[in-house]
C-alpha positions as a Python dict, from the first residue, in 0.01 Angstrom:
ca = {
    (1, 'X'): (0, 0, 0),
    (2, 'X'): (-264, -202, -102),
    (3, 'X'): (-531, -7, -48),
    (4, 'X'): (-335, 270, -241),
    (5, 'X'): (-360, 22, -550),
    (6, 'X'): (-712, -72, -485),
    (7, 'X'): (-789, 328, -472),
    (8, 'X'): (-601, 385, -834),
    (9, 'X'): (-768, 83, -987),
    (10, 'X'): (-1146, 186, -855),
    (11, 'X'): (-1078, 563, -1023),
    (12, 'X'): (-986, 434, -1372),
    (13, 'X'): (-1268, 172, -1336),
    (14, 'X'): (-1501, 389, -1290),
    (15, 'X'): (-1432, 615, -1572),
    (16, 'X'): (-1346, 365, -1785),
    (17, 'X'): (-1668, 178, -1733),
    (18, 'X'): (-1909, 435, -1763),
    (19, 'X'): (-1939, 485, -2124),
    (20, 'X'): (-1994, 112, -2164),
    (21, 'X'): (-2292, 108, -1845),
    (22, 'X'): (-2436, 401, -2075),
    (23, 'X'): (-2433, 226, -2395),
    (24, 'X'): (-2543, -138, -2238),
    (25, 'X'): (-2858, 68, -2130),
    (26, 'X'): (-2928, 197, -2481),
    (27, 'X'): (-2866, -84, -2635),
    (28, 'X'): (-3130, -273, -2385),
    (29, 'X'): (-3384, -26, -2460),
    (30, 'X'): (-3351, -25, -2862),
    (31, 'X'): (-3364, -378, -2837),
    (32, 'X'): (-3709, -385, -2645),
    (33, 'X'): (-3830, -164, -2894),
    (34, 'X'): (-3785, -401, -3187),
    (35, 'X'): (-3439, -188, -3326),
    (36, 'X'): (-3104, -349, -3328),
    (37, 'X'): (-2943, -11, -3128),
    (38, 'X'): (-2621, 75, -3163),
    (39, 'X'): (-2298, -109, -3028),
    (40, 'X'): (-2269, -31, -2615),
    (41, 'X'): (-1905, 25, -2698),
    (42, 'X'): (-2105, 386, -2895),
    (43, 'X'): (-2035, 585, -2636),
    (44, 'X'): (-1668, 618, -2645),
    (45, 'X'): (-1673, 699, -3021),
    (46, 'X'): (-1906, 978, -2966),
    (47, 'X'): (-1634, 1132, -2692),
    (48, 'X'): (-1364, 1061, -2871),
    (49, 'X'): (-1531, 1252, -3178),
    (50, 'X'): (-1615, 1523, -2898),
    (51, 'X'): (-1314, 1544, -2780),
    (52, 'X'): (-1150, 1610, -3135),
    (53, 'X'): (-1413, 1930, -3248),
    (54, 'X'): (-1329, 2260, -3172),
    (55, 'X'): (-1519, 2432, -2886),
    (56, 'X'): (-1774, 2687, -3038),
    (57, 'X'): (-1835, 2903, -2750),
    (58, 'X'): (-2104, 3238, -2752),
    (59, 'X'): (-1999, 3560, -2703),
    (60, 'X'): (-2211, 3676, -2437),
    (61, 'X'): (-2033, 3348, -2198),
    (62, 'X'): (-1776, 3431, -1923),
    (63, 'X'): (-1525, 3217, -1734),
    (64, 'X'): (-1805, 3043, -1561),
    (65, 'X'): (-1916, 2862, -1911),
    (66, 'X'): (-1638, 2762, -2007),
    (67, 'X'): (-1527, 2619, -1621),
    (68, 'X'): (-1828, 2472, -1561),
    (69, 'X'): (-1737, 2109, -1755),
    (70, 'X'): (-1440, 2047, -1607),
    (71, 'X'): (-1545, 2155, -1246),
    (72, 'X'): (-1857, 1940, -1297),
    (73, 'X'): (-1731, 1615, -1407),
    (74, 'X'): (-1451, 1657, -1178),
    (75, 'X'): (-1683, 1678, -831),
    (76, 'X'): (-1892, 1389, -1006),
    (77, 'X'): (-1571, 1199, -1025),
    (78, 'X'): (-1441, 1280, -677),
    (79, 'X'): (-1793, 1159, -549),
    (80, 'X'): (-1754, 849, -751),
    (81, 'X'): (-1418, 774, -620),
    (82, 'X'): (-1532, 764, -277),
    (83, 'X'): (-1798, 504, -324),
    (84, 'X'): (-1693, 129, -333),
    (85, 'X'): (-1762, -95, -550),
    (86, 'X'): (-1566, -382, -543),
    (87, 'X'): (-1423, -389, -215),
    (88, 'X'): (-1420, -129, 56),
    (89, 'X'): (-1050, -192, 132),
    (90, 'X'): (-1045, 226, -42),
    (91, 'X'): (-787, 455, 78),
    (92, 'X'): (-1048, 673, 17),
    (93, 'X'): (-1278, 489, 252),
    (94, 'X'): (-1244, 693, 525),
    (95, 'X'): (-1400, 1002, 372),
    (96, 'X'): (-1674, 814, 171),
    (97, 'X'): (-1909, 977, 371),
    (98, 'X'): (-2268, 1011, 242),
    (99, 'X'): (-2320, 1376, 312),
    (100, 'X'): (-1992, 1453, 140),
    (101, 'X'): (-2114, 1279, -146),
    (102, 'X'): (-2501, 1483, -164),
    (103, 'X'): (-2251, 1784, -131),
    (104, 'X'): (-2033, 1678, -414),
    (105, 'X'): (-2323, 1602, -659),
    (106, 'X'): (-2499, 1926, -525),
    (107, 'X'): (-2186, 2129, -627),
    (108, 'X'): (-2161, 1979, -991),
    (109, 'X'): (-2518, 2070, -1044),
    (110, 'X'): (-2494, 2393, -910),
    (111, 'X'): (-2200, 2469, -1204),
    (112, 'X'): (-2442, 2307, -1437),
    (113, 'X'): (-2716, 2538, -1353),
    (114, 'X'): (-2520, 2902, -1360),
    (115, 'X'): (-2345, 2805, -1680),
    (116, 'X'): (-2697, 2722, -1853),
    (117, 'X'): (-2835, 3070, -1717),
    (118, 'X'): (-2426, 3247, -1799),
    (119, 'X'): (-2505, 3240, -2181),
    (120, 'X'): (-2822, 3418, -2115),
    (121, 'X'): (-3071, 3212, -2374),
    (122, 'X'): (-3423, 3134, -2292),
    (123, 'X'): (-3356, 2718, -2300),
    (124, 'X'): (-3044, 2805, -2070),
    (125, 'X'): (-3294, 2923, -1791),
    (126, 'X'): (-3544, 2711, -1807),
    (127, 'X'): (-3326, 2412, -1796),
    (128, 'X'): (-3160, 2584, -1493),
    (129, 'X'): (-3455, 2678, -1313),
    (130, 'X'): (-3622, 2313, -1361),
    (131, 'X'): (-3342, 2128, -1228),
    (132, 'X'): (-3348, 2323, -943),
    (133, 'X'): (-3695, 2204, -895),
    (134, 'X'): (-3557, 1874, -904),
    (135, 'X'): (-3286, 1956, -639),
    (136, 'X'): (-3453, 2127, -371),
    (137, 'X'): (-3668, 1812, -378),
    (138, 'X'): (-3428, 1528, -447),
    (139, 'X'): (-3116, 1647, -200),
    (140, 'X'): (-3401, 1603, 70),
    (141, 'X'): (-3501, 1252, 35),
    (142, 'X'): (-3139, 1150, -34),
    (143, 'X'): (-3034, 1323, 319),
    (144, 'X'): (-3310, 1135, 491),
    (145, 'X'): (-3208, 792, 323),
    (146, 'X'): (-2888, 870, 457),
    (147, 'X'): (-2996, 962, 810),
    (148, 'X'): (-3220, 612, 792),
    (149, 'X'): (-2899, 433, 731),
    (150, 'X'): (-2696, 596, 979),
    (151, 'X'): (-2937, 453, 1235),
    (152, 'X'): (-2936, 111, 1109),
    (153, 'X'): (-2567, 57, 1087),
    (154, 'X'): (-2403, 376, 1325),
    (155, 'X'): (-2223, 525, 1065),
    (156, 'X'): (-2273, 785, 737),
    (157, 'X'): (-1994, 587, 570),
    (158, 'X'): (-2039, 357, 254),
    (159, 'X'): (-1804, 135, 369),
    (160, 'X'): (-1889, 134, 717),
    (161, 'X'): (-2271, 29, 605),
    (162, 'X'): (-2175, -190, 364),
    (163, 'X'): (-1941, -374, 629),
    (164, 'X'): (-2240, -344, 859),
    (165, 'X'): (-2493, -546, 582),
    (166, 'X'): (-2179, -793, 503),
    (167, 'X'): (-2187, -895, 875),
    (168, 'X'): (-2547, -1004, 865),
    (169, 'X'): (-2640, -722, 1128),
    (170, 'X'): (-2950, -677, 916),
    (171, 'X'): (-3217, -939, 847),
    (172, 'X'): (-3520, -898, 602),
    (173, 'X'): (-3593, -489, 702),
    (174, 'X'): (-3897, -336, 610),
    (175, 'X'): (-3659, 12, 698),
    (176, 'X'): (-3361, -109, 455),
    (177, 'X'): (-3659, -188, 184),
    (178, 'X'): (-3815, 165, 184),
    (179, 'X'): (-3445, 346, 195),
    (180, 'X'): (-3397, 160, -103),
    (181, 'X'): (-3704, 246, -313),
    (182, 'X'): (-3660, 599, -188),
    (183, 'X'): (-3285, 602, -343),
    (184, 'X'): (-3400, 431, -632),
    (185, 'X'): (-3655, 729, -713),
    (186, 'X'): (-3368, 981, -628),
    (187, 'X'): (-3152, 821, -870),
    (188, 'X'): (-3378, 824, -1154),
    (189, 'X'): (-3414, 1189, -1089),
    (190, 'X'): (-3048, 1283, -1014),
    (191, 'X'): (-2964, 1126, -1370),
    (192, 'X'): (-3249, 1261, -1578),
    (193, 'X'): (-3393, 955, -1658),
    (194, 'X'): (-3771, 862, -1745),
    (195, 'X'): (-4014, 927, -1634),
    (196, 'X'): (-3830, 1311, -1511),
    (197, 'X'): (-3643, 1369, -1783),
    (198, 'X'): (-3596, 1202, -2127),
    (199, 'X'): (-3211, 1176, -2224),
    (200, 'X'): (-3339, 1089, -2577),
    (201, 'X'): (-3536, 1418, -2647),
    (202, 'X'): (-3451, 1743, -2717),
    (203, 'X'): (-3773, 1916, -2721),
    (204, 'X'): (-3790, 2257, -2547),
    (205, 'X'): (-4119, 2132, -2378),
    (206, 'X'): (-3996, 1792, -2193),
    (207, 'X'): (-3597, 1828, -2169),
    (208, 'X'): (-3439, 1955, -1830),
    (209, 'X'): (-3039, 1849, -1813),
    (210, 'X'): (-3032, 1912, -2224),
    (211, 'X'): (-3147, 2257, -2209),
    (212, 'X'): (-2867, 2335, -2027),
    (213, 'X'): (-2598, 2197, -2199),
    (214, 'X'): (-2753, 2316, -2526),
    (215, 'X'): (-2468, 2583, -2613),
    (216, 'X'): (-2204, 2373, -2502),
    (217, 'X'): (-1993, 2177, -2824),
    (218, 'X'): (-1668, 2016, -2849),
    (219, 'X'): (-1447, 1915, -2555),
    (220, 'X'): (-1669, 2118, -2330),
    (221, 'X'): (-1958, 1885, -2449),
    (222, 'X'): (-1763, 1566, -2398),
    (223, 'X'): (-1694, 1682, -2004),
    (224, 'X'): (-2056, 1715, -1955),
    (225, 'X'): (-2140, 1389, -2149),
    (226, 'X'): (-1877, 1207, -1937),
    (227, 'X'): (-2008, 1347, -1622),
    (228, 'X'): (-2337, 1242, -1673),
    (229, 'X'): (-2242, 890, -1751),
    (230, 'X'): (-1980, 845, -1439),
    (231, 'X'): (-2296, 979, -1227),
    (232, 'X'): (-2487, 739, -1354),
    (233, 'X'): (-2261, 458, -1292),
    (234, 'X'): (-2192, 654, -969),
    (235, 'X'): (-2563, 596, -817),
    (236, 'X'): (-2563, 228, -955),
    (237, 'X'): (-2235, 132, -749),
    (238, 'X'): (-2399, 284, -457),
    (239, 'X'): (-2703, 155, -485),
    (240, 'X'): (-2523, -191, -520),
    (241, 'X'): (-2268, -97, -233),
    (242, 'X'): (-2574, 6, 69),
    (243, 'X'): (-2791, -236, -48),
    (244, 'X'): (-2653, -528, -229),
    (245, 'X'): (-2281, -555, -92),
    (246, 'X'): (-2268, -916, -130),
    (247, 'X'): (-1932, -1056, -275),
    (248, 'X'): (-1734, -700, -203),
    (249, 'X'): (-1367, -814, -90),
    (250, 'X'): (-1341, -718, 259),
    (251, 'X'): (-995, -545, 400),
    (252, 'X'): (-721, -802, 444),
    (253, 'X'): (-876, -994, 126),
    (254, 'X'): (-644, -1184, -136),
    (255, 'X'): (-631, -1134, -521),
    (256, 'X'): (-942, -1428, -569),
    (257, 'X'): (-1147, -1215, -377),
    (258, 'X'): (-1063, -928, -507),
    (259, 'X'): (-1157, -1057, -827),
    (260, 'X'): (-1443, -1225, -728),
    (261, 'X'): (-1552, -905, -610),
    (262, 'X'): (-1510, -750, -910),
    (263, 'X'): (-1697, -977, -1080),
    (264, 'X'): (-1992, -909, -872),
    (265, 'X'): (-1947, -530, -908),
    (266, 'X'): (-2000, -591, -1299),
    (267, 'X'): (-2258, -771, -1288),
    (268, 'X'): (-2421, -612, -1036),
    (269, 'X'): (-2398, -277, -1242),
    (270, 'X'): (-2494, -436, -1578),
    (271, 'X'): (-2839, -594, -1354),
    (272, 'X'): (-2943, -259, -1310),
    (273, 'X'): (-2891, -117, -1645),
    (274, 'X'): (-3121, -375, -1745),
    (275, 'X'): (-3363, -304, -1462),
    (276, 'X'): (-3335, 58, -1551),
    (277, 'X'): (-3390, -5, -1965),
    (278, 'X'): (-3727, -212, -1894),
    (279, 'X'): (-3865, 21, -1658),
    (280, 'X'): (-3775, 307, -1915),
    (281, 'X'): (-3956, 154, -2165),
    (282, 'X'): (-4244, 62, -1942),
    (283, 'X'): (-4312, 430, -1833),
    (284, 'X'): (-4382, 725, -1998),
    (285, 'X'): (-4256, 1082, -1914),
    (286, 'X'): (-4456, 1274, -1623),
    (287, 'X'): (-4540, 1673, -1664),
    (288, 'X'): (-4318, 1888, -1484),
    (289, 'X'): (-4590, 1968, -1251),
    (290, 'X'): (-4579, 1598, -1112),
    (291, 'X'): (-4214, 1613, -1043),
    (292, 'X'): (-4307, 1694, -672),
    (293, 'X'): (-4549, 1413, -629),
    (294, 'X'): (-4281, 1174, -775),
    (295, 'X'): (-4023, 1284, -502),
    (296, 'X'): (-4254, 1384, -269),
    (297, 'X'): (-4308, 1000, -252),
    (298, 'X'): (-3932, 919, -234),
    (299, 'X'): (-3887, 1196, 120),
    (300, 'X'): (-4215, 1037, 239),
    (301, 'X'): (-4032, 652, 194),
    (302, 'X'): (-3731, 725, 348),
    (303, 'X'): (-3927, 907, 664),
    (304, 'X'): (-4109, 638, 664),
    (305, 'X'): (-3818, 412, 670),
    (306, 'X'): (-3699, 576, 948),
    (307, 'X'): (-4064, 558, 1157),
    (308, 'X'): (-4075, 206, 1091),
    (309, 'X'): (-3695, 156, 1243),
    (310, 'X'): (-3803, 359, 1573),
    (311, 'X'): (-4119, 136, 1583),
    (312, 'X'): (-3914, -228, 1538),
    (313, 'X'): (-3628, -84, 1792),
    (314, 'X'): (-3912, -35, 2025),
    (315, 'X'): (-4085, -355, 1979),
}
């Protein structure tokens, strides 16, 4: 039973936070470049407002367009229920497998991409085809991060290798350092975020997730706005949960640790929205035609990772 209640309160927590870890990290970024921003609390207006307008949708769209938001924010969601974040005592748990969860985030982007080609405009397909571009190299260096982890701690489960960290099975790792650089640079490109994509921008030139989304309005538009924020949150809670698992309530914990745990979950995630805004503003945007170098790098850490874990085991 308790893990049935922990389950229900990690969904609405991570929905209900995700606006607010998307408006901390605009607000962080308009305040390093000398502007007062606008309030983190932004976001939820704007979906609200979203969610109020009337869906214009083209003529030329089919069934696909107008299922794509829903089916995409509700795989992102599903993935970002299975992920803990402040404890791993998930009824969930079980099935928070990392595979599942490239498979989950493959599947929303999939619907992304055919409903920015189903309207047929030139933006549509070049959105489409460029995130593509992105996947085919991304998914890659994600599955090897994953296989590098599964041969530190046994186990393709979140909670199994956050457990495994928590125990102290892992010392200063030259393996666990690379996996996490590598996810780091997948996670900046699974979100869109500088220097792959510019959230901020829509200019036919430089914009990838926007060009896709560009005929969608209304509620549709809120679905894909939400979905992008929840993944967002979704990579930061995992990053925090592989990596950084300290002060997660274990199974068998009581309400102070729970809480305690929670606590670190927030202020874990807010860290790296902060991380994230500085290195934002430090960087500038990279031409498409470096998008493979960028992740390139990221496969070629995490195989590297798992050389160097071969090398130690056989030392």
């Amino acid at each position: 039973m308790t893990a049935i209640l922990l389950q229900f309160a990690h969904i609405l927590l991570v929905v209900a936070l995700a606006p607010l870890v998307t408006g901390w990290v605009r607000l962080v970024k308009a305040r390093l470049n000398g502007r007062c921003g606008p309030s983190p609390f932004q976001p939820y207006r704007d979906l609200y407002r979203l969610l109020q307008k009337e869906a214009v949708i083209a003529h030329s769209a089919s069934w696909i367009f107008r299922a794509a938001p829903y089916v995409t924010f509700a795989a992102v969601w599903l993935a970002a229920c299975i992920v803990p974040t402040f404890t791993t005592d998930l009824l969930l748990a079980p099935a928070a497998d990392l595979i599942a969860l490239v498979a989950l985030l493959g599947l929303a982007r999939f619907w992304t991409a055919l409903a920015g080609m189903d309207v047929g405009t030139a933006f549509g397909g070049l959105g489409s085809s460029r995130e593509m571009l992105i996947a085919s190299l991304a998914e890659p260096a994600m599955l090897m991060v994953t296989f590098s982890l599964s041969l530190l701690s046994g186990s393709t489960s979140a909670a199994h290798i956050a457990a495994f960290v928590l125990s102290g099975g892992i010392g200063l790792s030259v393996s666990l350092g690379l996996a996490l650089a590598a996810m780091v640079m997948v996670a900046i490109a699974e979100n869109g975020r500088i220097p792959i994509d510019n959230p901020a921008t829509h200019l036919e030139l430089t914009m990838v997730h926007e060009a896709m989304v560009l005929e969608y309005s209304g509620r549709h538009l809120a679905m894909i706005e939400a979905a992008g924020m929840v993944r967002l949150t979704l990579f930061m809670a995992l990053i925090g949960c592989l990596f950084m698992p300290w002060g997660m309530a274990r199974p068998g914990a009581d309400l102070a640790e729970i809480a305690i745990g929670l606590g670190a979950f927030l202020g874990k995630t807010f860290a790296l929205g902060t991380v994230l805004a500085l290195f934002e503003t430090s960087i500038a945007k990279m031409r498409v035609f470096r998008y493979a170098d960028f992740l390139g790098g990221a496969l070629l850490l995490a195989l590297l990772a798992t050389i160097f874990h071969y090398v130690s085991e056989a030392v």
